[in-house]
N, C-alpha and C positions, 0 to 999 in steps of 0.2 A: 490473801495477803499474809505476810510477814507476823507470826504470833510466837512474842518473846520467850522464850522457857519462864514458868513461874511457879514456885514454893508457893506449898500452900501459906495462907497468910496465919494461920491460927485461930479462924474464927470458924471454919466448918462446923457441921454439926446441926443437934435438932433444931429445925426453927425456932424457936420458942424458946430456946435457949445464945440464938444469935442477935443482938440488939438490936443491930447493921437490918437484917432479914426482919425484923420484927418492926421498925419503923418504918420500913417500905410498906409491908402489909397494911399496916395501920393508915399509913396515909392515902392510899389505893381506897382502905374503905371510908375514910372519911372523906373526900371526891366522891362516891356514890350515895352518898348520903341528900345531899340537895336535890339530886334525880328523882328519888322514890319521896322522899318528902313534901315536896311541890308538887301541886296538882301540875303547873304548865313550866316548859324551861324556858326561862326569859330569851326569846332567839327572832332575829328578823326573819330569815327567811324556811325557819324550821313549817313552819304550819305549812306554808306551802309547797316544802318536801312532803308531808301528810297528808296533807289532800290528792297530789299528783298518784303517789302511792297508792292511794285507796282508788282514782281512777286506774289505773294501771291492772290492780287486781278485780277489777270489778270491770272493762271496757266489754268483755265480749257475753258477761251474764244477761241473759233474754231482760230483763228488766232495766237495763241500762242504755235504752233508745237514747235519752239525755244526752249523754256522754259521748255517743257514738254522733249526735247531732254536732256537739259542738267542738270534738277534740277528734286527732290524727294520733296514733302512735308512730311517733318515728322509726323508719325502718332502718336509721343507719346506725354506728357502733358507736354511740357516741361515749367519751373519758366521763361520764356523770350518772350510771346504770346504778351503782354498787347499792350505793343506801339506797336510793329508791325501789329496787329489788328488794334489800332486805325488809324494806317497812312493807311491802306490798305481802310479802312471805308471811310475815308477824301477824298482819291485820285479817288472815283469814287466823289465828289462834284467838288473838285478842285486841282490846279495842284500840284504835289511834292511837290515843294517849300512853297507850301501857305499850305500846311496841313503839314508839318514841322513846319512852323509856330504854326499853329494853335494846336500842340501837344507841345511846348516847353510854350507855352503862359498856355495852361492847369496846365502845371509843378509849373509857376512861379505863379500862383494864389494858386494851394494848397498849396505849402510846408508851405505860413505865414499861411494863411487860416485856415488848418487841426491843426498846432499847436498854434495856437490860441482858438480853440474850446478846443485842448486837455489840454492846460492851466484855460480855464474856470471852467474845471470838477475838477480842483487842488483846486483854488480857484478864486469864482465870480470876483476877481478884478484882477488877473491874467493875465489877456489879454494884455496887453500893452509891456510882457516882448518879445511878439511875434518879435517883435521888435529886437531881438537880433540873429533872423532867417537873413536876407539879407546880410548879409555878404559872408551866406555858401551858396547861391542860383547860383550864376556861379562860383561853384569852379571847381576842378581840372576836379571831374569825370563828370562832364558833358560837359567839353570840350576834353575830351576823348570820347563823343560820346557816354557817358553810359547810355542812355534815358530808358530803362528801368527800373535800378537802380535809379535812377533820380526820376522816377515814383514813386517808392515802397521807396523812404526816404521820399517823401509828404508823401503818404499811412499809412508810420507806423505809423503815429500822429492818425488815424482811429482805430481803434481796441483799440491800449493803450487808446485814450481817451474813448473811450464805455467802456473800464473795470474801470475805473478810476468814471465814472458814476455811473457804476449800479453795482459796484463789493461788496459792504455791503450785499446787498438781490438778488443774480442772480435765475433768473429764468431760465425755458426751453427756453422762447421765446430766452430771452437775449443769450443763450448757442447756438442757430440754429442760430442767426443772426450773434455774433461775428463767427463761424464756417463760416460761406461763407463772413464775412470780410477778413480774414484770407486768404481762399483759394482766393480772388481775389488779393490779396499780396503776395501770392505765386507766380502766372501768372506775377506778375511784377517782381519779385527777389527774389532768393534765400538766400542772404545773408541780404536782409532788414526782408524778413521773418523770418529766424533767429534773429534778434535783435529784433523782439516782440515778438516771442515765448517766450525769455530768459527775455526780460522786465517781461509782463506777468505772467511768473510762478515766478520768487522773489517777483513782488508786491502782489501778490494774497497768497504764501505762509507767506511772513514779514507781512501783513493783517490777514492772521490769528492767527500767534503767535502773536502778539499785540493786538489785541481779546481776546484771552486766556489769556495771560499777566495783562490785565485791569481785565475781570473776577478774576484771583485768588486776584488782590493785594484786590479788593472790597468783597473778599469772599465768590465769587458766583458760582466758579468754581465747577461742580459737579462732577467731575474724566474722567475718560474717555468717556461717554459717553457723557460728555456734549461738549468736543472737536469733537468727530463724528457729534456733531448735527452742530459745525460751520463752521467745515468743509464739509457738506452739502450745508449749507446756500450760502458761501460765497466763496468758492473753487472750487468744484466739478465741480462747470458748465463752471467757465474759462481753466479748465486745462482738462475735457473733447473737448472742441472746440477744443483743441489743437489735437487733434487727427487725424482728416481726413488730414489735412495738414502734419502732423507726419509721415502719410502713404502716400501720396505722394512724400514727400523730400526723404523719404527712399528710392523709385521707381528709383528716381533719382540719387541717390548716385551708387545706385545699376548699373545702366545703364552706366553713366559716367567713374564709379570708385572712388576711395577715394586718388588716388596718388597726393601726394603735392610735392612741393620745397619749403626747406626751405627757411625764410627769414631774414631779414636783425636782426643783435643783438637787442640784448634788449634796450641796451645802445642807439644804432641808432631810435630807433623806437621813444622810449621816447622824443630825443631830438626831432623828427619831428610832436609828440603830442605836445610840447612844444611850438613851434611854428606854430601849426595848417597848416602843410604843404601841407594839402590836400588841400585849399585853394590857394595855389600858381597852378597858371597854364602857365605863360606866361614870365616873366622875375621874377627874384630875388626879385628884386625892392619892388613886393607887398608882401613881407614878413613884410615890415615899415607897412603894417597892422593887419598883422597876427599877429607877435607876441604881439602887444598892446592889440587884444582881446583874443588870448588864456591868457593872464595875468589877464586881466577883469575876466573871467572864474574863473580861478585859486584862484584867492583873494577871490570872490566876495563866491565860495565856502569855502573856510577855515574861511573866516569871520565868515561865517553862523554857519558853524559846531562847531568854540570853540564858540561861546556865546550859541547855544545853549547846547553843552556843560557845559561848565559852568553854567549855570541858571539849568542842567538837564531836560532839554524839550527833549533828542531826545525820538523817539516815531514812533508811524504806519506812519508817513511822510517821514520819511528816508528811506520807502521802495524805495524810485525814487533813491535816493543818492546810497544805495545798488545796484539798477541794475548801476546805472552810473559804479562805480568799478569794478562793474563784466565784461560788457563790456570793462571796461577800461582793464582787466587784458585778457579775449579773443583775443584784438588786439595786445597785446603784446606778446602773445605765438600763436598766430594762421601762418600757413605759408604762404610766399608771393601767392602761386599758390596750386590751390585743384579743380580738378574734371572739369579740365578744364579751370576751371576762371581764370584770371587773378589781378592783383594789388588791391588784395584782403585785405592787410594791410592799404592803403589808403580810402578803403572804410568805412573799420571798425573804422577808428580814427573818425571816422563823430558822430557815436551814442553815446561815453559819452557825448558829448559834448552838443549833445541835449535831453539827459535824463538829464543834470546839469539845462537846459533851465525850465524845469517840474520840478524841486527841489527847480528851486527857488521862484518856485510860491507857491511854502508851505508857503511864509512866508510876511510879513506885510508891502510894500513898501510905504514911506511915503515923501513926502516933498525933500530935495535936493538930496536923496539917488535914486529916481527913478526916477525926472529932471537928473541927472548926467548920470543916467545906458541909459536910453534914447537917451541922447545926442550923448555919445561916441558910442555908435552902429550904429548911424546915419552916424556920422562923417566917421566912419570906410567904412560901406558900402557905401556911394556916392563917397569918396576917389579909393576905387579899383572899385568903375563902372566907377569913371574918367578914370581911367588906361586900364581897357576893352575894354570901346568907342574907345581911338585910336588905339587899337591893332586890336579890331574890323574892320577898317577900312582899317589898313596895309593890314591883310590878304584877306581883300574882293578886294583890287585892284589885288591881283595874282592871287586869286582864277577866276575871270572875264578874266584873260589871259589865265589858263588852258581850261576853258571852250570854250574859244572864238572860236574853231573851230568843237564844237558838232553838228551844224546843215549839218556839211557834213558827217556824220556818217547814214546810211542807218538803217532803222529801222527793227529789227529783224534780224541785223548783230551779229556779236560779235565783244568784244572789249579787249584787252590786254592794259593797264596802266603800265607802268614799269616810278616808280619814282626814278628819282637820287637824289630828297631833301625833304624827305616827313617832315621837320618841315618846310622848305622855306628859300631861301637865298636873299638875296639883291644882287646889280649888286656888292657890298663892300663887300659881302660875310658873313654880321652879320646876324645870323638866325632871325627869325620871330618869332618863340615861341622855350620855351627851353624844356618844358614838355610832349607834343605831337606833331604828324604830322599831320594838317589837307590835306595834298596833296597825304598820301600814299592810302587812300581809296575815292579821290575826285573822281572818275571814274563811283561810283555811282549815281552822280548826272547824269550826262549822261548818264548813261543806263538807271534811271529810268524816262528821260526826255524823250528818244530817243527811248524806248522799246526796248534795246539789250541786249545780253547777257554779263555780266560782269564776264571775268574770270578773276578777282582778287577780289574775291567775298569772306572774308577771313569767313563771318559766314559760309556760306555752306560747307565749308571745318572744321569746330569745332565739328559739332554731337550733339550741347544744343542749335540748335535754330530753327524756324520752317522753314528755307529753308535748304535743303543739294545738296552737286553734287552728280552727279551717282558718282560710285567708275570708274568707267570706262573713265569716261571724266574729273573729279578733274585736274584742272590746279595745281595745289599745289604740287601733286605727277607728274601729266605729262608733264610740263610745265617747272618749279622750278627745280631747278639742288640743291641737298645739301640745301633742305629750300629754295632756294631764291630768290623763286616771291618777297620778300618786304625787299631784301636785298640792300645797298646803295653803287657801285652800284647794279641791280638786275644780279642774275646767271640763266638765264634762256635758253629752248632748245625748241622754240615754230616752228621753218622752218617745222619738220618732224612730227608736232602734228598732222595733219592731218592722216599721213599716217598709226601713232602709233592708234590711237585710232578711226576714225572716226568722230571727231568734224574740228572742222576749228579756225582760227586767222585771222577776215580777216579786222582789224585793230590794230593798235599798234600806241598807244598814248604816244611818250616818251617826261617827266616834268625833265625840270633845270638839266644839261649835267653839273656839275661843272667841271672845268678847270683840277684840280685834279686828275680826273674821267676819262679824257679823253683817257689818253692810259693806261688804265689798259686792261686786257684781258677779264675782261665780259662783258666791253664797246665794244671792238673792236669785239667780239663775233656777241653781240647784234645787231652789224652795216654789219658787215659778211651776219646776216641770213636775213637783211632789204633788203640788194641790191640783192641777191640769189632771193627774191621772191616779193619784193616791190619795191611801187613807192610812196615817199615825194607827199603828196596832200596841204600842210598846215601849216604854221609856222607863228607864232602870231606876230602881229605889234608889240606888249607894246615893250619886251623886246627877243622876239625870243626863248622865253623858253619854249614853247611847240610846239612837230611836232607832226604830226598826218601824217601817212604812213597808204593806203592803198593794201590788196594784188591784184597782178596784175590779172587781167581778172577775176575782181569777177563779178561772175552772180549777179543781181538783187533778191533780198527776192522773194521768190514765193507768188504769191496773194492768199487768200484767199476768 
């Protein structure tokens, strides 16, 4: 793409002597800080990135009959490999937990990192707006456990900024290389793939007609053929890469299917872009931040657009601002649910917002306007990390109580989790977080501590990711009564699982009984088939909110 001539600004120089450069740093490592700090990261569906992982690296070791009883590795390619590779990679160095770590610390270095390179290729003095990235760095979907997704929003700053560089004169090289950019953003997500696909071909096609545009006003336009010659040049090789990836997602769609549920109005949608809701993950509260930066956003583009309006400069730089809209108008008509995925709409609010980040590095930041933009993004993002830290902390003393009784779980057992509070209650009954449950899949930390089998293993039961259950032993269908292995409380039928299929339960880990709870019928069920065939081994000091029931006369794991 189109990269302005630009003076240096005056601020090059050692690090440590660049303020710009040195408040980057600094906030880069205060984001890693809550990582290594906390024993566990408050995340829905992280543990069972971690468990799957540890199956994954562990399926074909002689001692892992279990695993091999109850799970398929998928053979096809599915956009969800990336993290679960990487954790599986880690966990033969170090334990679950520490290559957890060490996969979210990966996260929190690229996402300023990659858009800061991709701000460079906008414009040389550009870098500093990176700065406006740390706000969205622990938002919603990564305390939903989206680590994948997670992955592929660092990611997409890669590709766009390589087209963003070399997109004036692409070559073959450039066309093979971005092409296996591409597909390793594909293996992280489908729907960040998507968002550079679609960046990609409006900058690359606004690049061309603005090309064309400048030839004819200058007179030099030769008809058609001289638009084939730049659309060679300067087209051809970003929107061929686009290809293998093209046939892939296709593969997928195909496999999956294309059924959605609709989502929420237009009306709704908007107001939640309004206020950058994807951002809120924990209480209301940190909307006193959201909304001040989706407004920063909002202004800081309209500012831009009528002066340059008015002065008549828009031009090939507004191809960033073009994809921002276009994105912007996909997340508003696209549906809550497709092909499986889930909270699909939250995701996609994330990409205008960082295509607007890349639009405003089109433009000449000088003196109190870029002290000011600096500041309040600062302010913003240390503000909601204050607010994380102790949320951080709430959840990590409960999370420590569920676990507390893992080391008497027999390894290459199996394990049933049935939560009655999967966001978490206090003894006062006020939840923990309001947006997700980090308790309905904490089960996985323990299988993938303990090496057992997790039957509430909810990816193996989806079909888009690289662990599945047999069809034969799915807790989901044989287990779940009406759905409701992860219902509050759970409807499940696990006494006769054994005899139905061949597998076994021969633990049952039941988290935070609410009061409420107590005499409904799939409580009293669930305590029915505990005393029919179990014995209580275990009930946590803190607060008494997790038992842990063994079934009676379990043999010992066979050695291998």
């Amino acid at each position: 793409m189109e990269r302005p001539q630009q003076q240096s600004s005056g601020r090059a120089g050692t690090w440590y002597r660049n303020p710009e450069l040195l408040l980057f740093i600094v906030l880069i490592l205060v984001h890693l800080f809550p990582l290594w700090y906390f024993d566990y990261f408050p995340s829905q569906d992280g543990p069972a990135h971690l468990n799957n992982a540890n199956v994954i690296r562990s399926y074909n070791l002689p001692q892992s009959e279990h695993f091999r009883k109850y799970y398929l590795l998928s053979p096809h390619p599915e956009p969800n490999w990336s993290g679960h590779l990487i954790l599986a990679g880690l966990t033969w160095l170090v334990s679950p937990l520490t290559a957890e770590k060490i996969l979210l610390s990966i996260y929190v270095l690229l996402f300023p990192l990659l858009l800061r390179y991709a701000l460079i290729q906008v414009r040389s003095d550009a870098g500093f707006l990176a700065i406006l990235v740390f706000p969205f760095i622990y938002g919603y979907p990564l305390h939903l456990g989206l680590y994948n997704f997670s992955l592929g929003l660092a990611l997409f700053f890669l590709p766009l900024g390589y087209v963003l560089k070399h997109g004036r004169r692409f070559t073959l090289r450039h066309t093979v290389l971005l092409a296996l950019l591409l597909i390793v953003l594909y293996f992280s997500h489908f729907i960040a793939l998507l968002a550079a696909g679609l960046a990609i071909g409006i900058l690359t096609l606004w690049q061309l007609a603005a090309q064309w545009v400048q030839r004819r006003q200058r007179g030099e336009a030769g008809g058609p053929g001289e638009l084939l010659r730049l659309f060679r040049r300067c087209a051809l090789g970003p929107l061929a890469a686009l290809l293998p990836v093209t046939l892939l997602a296709a593969a997928f769609l195909e496999r999956q299917g294309a059924g959605h549920v609709a989502g929420n109005s237009i009306r709704q949608l908007a107001l939640s872009a309004a206020g950058l809701f994807s951002l809120v993950s924990f209480h209301p509260r940190e909307q006193f931040c959201t909304w001040p930066l989706a407004a920063i956003f909002f202004t800081v583009a309209a500012v831009l657009f009528l002066l340059r309006l008015i002065r008549r400069e828009l031009g090939a730089r507004e191809g960033l601002l073009a994809a921002a809209v276009a994105f912007g108008l996909v997340y508003l008509l696209a549906p809550a649910k497709m092909s499986g995925g889930a909270v699909i709409n939250e995701r996609l609010m994330l990409f205008p917002f960082l295509l607007l980040i890349l639009w405003f590095g089109t433009a000449a930041w000088r003196g109190a306007a870029r002290i000011g933009l600096q500041a309040a993004a600062a302010l913003i993002a240390l503000t909601l990390f204050g607010m994380h830290i102790q949320d951080y902390a709430r959840v990590n003393d409960y999370l420590e109580e569920y676990l507390s009784g893992a080391e008497l779980i027999e390894p290459r057992s199996t394990l049933l989790a049935l939560s009655f509070s999967h966001q978490g209650h206090t003894p006062e009954g006020r939840v923990l977080t309001r947006r997700f449950g980090p308790f309905i899949h904490a089960s996985g930390y323990i299988a993938a501590q303990r090496n057992v089998v997790d039957l509430k293993n909810y990816e193996a039961t989806t079909g888009h990711f690289p662990v599945l259950y047999r069809p034969e032993l799915d807790p989901y269908t044989h287990i779940g009564v009406n759905h409701g292995l992860e219902r509050q409380p759970p409807q499940v039928s696990f006494i006769d699982y054994g005899e139905r299929t061949g597998g076994s339960v021969d633990y049952v880990l039941l988290w935070r009984i609410r009061d409420r709870q107590r005499y409904l019928e799939p409580t009293l069920d669930i305590f029915r088939q505990l005393e029919q065939g179990y014995e209580l081994i275990f009930t946590s000091e803190q607060r008494g909110y997790m038992q842990l029931w063994r079934r009676r006369n379990l043999e010992p794991p066979s050695k291998f």
